[in-house]
C-alpha positions as a Markdown table, in Angstrom:
| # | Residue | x | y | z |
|---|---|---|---|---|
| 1 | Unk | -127.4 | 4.1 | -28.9 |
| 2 | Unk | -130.7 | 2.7 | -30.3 |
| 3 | Unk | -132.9 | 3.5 | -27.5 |
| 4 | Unk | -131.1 | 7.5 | -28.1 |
| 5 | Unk | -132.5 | 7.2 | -31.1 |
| 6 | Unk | -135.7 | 6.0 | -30.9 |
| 7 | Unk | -136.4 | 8.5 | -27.7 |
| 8 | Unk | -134.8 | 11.8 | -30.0 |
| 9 | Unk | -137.8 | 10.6 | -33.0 |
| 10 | Unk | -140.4 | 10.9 | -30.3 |
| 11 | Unk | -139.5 | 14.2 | -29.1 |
| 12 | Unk | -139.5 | 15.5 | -33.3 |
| 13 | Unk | -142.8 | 13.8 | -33.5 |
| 14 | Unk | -144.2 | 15.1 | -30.4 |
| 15 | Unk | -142.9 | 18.7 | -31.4 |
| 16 | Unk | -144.7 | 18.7 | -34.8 |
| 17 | Unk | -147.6 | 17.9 | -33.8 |
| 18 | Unk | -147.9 | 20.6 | -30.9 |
| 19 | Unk | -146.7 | 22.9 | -33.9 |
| 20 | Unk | -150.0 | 21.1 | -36.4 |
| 21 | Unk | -152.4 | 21.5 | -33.9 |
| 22 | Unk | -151.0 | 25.6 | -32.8 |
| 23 | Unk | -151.2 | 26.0 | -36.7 |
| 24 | Unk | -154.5 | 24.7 | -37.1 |
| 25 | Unk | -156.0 | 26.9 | -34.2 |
| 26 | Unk | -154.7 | 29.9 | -35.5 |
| 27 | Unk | -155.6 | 29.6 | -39.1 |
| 28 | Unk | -159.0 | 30.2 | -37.3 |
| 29 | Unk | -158.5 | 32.7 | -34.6 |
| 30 | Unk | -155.4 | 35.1 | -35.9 |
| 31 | Unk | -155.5 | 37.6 | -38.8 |
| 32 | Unk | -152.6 | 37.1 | -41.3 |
| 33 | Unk | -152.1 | 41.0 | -42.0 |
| 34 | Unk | -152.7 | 42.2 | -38.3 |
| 35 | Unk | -155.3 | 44.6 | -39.5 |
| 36 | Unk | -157.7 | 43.6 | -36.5 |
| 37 | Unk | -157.4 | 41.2 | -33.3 |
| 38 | Unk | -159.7 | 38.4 | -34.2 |
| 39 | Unk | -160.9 | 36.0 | -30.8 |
| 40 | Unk | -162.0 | 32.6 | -30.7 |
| 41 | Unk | -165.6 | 32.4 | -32.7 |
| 42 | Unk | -168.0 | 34.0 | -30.6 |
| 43 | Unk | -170.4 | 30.8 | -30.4 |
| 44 | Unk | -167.4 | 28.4 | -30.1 |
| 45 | Unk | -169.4 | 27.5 | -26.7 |
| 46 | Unk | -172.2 | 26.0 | -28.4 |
| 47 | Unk | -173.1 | 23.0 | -30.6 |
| 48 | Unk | -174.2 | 23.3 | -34.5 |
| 49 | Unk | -178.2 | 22.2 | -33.1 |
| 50 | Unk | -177.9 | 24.9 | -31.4 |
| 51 | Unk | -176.4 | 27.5 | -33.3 |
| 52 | Unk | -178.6 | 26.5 | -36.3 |
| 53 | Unk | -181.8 | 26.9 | -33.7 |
| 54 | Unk | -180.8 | 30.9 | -34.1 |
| 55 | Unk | -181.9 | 30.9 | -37.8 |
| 56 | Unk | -185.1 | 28.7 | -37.2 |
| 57 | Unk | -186.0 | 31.7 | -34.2 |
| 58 | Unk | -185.3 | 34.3 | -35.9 |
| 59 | Unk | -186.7 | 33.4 | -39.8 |
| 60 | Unk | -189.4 | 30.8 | -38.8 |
| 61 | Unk | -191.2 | 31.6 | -42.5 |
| 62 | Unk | -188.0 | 30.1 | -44.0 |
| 63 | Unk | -186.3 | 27.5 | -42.2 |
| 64 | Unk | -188.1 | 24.7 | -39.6 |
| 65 | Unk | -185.4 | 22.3 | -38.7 |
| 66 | Unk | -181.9 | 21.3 | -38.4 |
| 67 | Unk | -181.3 | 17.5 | -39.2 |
| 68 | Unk | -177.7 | 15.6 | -40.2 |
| 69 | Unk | -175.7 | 18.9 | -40.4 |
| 70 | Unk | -178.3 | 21.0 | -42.4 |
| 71 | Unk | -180.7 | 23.3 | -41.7 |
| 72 | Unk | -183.8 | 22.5 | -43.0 |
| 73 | Unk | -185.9 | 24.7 | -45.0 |
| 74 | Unk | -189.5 | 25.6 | -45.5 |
| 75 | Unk | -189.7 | 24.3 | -49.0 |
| 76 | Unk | -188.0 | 21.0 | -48.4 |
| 77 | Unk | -184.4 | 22.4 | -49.1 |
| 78 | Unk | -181.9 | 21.9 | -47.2 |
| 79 | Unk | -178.4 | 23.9 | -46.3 |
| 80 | Unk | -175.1 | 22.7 | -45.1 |
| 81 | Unk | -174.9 | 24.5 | -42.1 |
| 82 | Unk | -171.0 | 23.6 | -41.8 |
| 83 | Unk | -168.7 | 23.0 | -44.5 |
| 84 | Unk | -165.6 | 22.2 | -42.0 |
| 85 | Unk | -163.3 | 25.0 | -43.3 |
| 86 | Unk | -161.0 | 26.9 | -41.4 |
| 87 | Unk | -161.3 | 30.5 | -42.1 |
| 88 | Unk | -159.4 | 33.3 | -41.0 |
| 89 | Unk | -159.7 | 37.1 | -41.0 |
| 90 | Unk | -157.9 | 37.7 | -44.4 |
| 91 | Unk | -160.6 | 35.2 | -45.6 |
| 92 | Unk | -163.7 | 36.1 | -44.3 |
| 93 | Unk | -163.1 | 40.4 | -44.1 |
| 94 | Unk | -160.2 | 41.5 | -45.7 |
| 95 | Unk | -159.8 | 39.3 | -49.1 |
| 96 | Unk | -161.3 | 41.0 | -51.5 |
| 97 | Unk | -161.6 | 38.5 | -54.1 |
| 98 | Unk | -163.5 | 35.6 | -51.8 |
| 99 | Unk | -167.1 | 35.8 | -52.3 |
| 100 | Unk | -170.8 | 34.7 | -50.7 |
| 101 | Unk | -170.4 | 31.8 | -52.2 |
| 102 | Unk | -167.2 | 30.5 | -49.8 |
| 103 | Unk | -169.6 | 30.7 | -46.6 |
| 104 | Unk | -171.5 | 29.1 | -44.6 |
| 105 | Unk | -174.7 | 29.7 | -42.2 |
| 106 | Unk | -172.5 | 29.0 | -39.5 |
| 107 | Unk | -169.6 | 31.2 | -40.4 |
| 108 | Unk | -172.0 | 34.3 | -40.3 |
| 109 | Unk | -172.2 | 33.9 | -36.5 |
| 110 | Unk | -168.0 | 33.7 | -36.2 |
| 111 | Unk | -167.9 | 36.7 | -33.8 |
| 112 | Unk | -170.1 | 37.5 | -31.0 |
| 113 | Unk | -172.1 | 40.5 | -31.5 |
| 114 | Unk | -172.3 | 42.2 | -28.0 |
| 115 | Unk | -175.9 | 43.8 | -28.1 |
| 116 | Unk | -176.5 | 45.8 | -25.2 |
| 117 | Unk | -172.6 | 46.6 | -24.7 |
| 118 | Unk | -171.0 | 50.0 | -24.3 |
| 119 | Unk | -170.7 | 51.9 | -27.4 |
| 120 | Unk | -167.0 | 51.4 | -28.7 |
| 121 | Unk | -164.5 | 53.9 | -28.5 |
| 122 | Unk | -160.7 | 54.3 | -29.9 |
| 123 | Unk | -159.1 | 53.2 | -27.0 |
| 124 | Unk | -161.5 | 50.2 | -26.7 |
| 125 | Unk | -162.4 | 49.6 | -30.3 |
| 126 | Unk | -164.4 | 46.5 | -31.4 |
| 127 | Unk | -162.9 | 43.1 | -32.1 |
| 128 | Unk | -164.2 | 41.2 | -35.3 |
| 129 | Unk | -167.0 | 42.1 | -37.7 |
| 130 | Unk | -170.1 | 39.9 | -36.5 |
| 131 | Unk | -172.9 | 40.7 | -39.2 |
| 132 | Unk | -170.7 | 41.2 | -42.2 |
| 133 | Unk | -170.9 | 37.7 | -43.5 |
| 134 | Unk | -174.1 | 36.9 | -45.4 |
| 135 | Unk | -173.8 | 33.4 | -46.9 |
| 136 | Unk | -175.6 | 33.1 | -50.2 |
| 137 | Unk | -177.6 | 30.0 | -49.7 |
| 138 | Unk | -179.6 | 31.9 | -46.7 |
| 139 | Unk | -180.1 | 35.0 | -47.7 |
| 140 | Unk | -180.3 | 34.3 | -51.6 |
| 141 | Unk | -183.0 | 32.0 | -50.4 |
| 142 | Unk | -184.7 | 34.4 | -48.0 |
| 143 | Unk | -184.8 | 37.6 | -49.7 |
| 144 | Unk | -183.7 | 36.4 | -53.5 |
| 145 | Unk | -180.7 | 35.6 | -56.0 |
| 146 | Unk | -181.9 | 38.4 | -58.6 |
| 147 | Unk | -182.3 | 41.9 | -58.6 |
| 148 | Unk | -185.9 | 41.3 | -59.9 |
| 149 | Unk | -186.9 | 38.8 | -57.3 |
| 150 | Unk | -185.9 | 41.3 | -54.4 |
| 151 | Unk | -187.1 | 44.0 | -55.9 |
| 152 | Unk | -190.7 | 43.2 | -56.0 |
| 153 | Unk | -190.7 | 42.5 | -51.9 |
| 154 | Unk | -189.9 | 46.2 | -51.5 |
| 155 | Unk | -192.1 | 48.6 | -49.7 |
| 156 | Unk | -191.4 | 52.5 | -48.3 |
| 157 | Unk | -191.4 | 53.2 | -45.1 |
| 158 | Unk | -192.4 | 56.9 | -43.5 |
| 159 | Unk | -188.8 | 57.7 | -41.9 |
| 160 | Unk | -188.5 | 60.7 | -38.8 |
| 161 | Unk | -186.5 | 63.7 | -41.1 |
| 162 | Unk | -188.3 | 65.7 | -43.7 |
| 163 | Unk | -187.7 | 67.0 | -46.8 |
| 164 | Unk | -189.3 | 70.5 | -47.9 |
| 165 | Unk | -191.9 | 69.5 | -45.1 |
| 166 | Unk | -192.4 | 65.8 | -46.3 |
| 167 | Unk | -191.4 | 63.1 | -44.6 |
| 168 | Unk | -188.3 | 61.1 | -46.2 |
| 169 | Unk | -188.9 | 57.9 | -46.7 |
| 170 | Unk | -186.3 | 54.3 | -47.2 |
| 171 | Unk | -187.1 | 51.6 | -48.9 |
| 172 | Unk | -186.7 | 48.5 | -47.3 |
| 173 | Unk | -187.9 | 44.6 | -48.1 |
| 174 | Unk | -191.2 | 43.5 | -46.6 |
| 175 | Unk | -189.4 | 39.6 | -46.5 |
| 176 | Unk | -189.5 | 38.7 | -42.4 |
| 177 | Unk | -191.2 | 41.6 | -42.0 |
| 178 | Unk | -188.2 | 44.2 | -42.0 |
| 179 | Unk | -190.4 | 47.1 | -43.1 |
| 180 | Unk | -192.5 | 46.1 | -39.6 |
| 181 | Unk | -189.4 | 47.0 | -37.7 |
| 182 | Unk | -188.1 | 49.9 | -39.1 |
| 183 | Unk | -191.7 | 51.3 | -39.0 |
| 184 | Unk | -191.2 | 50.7 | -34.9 |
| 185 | Unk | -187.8 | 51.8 | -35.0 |
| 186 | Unk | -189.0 | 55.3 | -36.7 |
| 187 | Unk | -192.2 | 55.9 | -34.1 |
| 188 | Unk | -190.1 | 55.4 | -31.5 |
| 189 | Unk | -187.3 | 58.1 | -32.4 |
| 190 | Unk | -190.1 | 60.1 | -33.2 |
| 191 | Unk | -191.8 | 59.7 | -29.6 |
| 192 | Unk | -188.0 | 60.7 | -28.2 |
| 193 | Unk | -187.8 | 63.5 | -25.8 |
| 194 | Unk | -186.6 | 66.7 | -27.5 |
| 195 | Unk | -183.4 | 66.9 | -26.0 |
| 196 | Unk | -182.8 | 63.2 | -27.1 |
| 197 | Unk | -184.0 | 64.4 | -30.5 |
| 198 | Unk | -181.5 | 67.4 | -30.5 |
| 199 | Unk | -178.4 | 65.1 | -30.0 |
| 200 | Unk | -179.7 | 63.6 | -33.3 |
| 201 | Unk | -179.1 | 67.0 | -35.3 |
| 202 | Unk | -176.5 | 65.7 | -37.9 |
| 203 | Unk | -177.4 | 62.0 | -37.5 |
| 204 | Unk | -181.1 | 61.3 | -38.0 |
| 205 | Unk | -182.2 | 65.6 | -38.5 |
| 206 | Unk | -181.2 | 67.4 | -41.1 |
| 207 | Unk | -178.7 | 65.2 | -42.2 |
| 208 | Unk | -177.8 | 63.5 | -46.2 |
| 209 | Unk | -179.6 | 60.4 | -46.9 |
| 210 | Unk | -181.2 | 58.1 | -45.5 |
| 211 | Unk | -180.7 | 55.4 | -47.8 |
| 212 | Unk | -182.2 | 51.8 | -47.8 |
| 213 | Unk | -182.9 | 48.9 | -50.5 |
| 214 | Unk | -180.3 | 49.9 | -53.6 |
| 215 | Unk | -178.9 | 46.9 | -55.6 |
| 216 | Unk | -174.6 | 46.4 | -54.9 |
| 217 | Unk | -172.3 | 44.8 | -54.1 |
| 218 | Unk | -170.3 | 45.2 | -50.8 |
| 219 | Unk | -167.7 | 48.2 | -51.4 |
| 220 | Unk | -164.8 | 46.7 | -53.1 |
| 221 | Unk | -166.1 | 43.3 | -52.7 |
| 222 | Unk | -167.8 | 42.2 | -56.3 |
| 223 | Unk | -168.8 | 38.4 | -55.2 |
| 224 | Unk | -170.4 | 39.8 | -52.1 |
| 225 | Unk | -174.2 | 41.1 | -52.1 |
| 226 | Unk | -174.6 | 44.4 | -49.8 |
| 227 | Unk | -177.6 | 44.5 | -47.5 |
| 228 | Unk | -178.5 | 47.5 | -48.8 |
| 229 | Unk | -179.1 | 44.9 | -52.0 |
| 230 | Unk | -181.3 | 42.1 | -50.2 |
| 231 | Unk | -183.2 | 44.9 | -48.6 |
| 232 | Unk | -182.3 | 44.9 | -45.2 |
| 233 | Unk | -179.7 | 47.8 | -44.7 |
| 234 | Unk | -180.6 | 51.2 | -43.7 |
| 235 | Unk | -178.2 | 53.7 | -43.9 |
| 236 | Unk | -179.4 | 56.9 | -41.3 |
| 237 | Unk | -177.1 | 59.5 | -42.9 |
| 238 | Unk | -174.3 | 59.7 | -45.7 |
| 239 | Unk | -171.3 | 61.2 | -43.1 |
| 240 | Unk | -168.3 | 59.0 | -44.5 |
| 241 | Unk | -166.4 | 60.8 | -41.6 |
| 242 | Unk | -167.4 | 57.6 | -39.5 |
| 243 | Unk | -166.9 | 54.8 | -42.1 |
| 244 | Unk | -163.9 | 52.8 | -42.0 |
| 245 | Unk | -163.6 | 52.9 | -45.7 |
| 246 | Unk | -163.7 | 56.6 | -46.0 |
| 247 | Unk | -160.4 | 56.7 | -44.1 |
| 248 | Unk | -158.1 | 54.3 | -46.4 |
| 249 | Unk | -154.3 | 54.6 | -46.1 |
| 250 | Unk | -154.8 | 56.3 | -42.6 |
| 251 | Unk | -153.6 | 54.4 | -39.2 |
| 252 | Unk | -156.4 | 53.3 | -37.6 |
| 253 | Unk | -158.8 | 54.7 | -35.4 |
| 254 | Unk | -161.9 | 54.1 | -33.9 |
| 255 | Unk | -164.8 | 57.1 | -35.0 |
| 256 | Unk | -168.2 | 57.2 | -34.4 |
| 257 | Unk | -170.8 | 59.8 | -33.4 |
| 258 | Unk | -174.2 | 57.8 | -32.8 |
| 259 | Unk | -175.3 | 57.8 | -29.4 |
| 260 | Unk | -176.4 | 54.9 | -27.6 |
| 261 | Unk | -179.8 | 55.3 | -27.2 |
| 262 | Unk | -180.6 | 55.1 | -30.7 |
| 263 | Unk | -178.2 | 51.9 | -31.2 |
| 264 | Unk | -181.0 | 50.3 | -28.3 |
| 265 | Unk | -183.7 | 51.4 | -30.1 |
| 266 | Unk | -182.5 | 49.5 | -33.6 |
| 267 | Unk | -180.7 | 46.4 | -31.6 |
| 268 | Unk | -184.1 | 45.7 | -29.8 |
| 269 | Unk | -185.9 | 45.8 | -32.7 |
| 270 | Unk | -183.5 | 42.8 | -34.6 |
| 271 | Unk | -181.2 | 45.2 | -36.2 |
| 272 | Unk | -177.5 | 45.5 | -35.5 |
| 273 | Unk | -175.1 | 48.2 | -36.0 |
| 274 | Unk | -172.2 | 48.3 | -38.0 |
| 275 | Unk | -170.4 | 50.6 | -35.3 |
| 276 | Unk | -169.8 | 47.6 | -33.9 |
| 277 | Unk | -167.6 | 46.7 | -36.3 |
| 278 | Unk | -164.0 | 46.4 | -36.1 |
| 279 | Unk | -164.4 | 47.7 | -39.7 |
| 280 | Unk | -166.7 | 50.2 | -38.5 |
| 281 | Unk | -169.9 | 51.9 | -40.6 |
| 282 | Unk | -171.6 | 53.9 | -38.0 |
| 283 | Unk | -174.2 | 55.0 | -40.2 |
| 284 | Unk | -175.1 | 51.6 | -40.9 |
| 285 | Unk | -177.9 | 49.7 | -39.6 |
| 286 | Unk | -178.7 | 45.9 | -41.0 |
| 287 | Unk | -181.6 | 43.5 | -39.8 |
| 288 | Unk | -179.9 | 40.2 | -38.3 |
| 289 | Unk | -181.7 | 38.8 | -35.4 |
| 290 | Unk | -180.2 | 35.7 | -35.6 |
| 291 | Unk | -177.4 | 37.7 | -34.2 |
| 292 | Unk | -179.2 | 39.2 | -31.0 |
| 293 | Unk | -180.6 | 35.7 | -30.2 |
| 294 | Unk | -180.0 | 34.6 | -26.7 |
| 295 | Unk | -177.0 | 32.8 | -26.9 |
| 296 | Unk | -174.8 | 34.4 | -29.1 |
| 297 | Unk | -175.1 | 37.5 | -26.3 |
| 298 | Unk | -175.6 | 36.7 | -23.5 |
| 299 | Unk | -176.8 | 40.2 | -22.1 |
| 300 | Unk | -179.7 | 40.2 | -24.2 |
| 301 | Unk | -182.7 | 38.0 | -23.6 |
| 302 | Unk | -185.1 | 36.9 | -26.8 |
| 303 | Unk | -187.6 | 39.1 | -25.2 |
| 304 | Unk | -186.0 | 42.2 | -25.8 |
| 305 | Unk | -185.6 | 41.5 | -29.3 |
| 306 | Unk | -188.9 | 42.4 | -31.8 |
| 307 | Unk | -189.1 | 40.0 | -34.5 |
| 308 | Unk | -191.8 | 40.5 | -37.0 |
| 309 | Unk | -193.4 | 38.0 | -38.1 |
């Protein structure tokens, strides 16, 4: 009867602790609300040196090493690179009350951002929202905590459509050299064949917008700074038809009407698109090349990426 007993408390114990562990992983990988399928992080394959070697490539002016579980920064600083939380969807995209503040540098590379992909469509949609976490201690620190600090490090930049003959222009941050690469990014859809530059009609021509450096939060999110805030964002046209936002209390489905030619042209030059979004902004366009680093895709090599310096 004893040895019954003692061999029935193993098997609870044993049970439990499968049930812990299946807990723990999904707390990480699953979305409480089922709003999107979220997979294992997309850099779960490397180590924290590693990871934290994307930030040190891609914003050498600010960051030079990572040493004891921080990245190291220019100034002497120094940023925990992992605080050891688990974080799931809800958390990271959906919760509208959890701000900057609750991430870390190695939380904004969660999902794998699959430069060079096929553009998404509604019967493939994409999984996760790689871009849409900008922790406060790197880009505060980059680009500045205030609207005054950021807004000093702005500079126009000649954009392709016109305005009563004139060229529009958006203003973006001159910090890592971000005006450099949308000044590439407009020669180059300027120097587009004409019948590339027709299928633009509605998204780059003759179109509302565009819109760059404008100090906000994230839409509904107060504790989170927008892109468009820091400097980095560009939006190429104001068609909400294509923004996941612009479609609440509707089922969901997949829209988007930028080609893929143009997504090549932004990607290679360090921005990513926000098409690629699960939550998807196809108008938006936001420079991260610590996202297109080799590594974190693994069909883009560093080479094809332009990083101003």
């Amino acid at each position: 009867m004893a040895r019954h007993i003692i061999l029935a408390a193993l098997i609870l114990l044993m049970s439990c602790s499968c049930t812990a562990a299946s807990s723990a992983v999904s707390a990480r990988t699953e979305p409480k609300r089922g709003t999107a399928p979220v997979p294992a992080p997309g850099p779960a394959g490397e180590d924290k040196a590693a990871l934290a070697q994307r930030y040190i490539r891609a914003y050498p002016d600010f960051f030079v090493a990572y040493k004891g579980g921080y990245l190291v920064t220019k100034d002497g600083g120094r940023i925990l690179f992992d605080d050891g939380k688990a974080k799931d969807f809800d958390g990271m995209i959906v919760d509208t009350a959890v701000g900057d503040d609750a991430f870390d540098p190695e939380d904004a590379l969660h999902w794998d951002y699959p430069a060079g992909e096929d553009i998404p469509t509604p019967e493939k949609p994409p999984v996760g929202d790689p871009g849409r976490i900008r922790p406060a201690a790197v880009f505060e620190y980059m680009y500045g905590s205030t609207a005054a600090e950021r807004k000093g490090a702005m500079r126009d930049v000649q954009w392709v459509d016109t305005i009563g003959g004139k060229p529009k222009k958006i203003r973006v941050t001159t910090v890592n050299g971000v005006d450099k690469a949308l000044t590439r990014v407009s020669h180059e859809i300027m120097n587009l064949p004409d019948d590339k530059k027709k299928a633009l009609e509605g998204i780059v021509y003759r179109v509302e917008g565009p819109y760059g450096y404008y100090e906000r939060p994230v839409r509904d999110f107060p504790g989170r700074t927008s892109g468009h805030a820091y400097g980095i964002a560009v939006d190429i046209n104001g068609d909400l038809a294509y923004f996941a936002g612009g479609h609440k209390g509707e089922p969901y489905l997949y829209r988007n009407n930028v080609p893929r030619f143009l997504v090549e042209i932004f990607e290679k030059n360090g921005f990513i698109w926000g098409g690629r979004w699960h939550s998807y902004d196809a108008m938006h366009f936001e420079y991260r090349p610590e996202l297109l680093m080799n590594g974190q895709s693994s069909r883009r090599s560093d080479s094809s990426v332009n990083c101003p310096r």
